[in-house]
N, C-alpha and C positions, 0 to 999 in steps of 0.2 A: 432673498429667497435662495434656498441651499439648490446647487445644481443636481439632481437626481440621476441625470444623464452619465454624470461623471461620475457620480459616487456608485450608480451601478455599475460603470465600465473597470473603475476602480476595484471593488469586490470581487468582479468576474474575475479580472487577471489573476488577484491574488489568490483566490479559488483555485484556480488555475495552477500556479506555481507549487501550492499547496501538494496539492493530486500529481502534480508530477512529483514532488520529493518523495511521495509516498508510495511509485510504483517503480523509481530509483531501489528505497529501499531494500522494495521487495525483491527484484532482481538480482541487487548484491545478497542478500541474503541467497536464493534460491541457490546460484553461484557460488557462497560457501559451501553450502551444502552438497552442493555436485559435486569439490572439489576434496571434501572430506573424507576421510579414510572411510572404510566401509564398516559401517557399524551394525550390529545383531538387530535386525527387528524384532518384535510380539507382536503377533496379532493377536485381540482381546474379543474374548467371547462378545456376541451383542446378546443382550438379555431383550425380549419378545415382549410388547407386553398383554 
């Protein structure tokens, strides 16, 4: 009989490591971005509807 216990404990972690790589990235990203030379914004009309 498959251990459920374990294969959810299993899932969760890697769940887990998942969501952190992924709010790694964002932070390096964020961090370019602060770090980048200053670039022109647009602000674009919002159309109403």
């Amino acid at each position: 009989m498959p251990d459920y216990k374990e294969m959810y404990l299993h899932l969760m972690r890697n769940t887990e490591k998942a969501i952190q790589i992924l709010i790694e990235a964002q932070r390096d990203c964020e961090e370019m971005y602060l770090c980048a030379s200053e670039s022109k914004l647009t602000v674009l009309d919002q159309e109403e509807p």
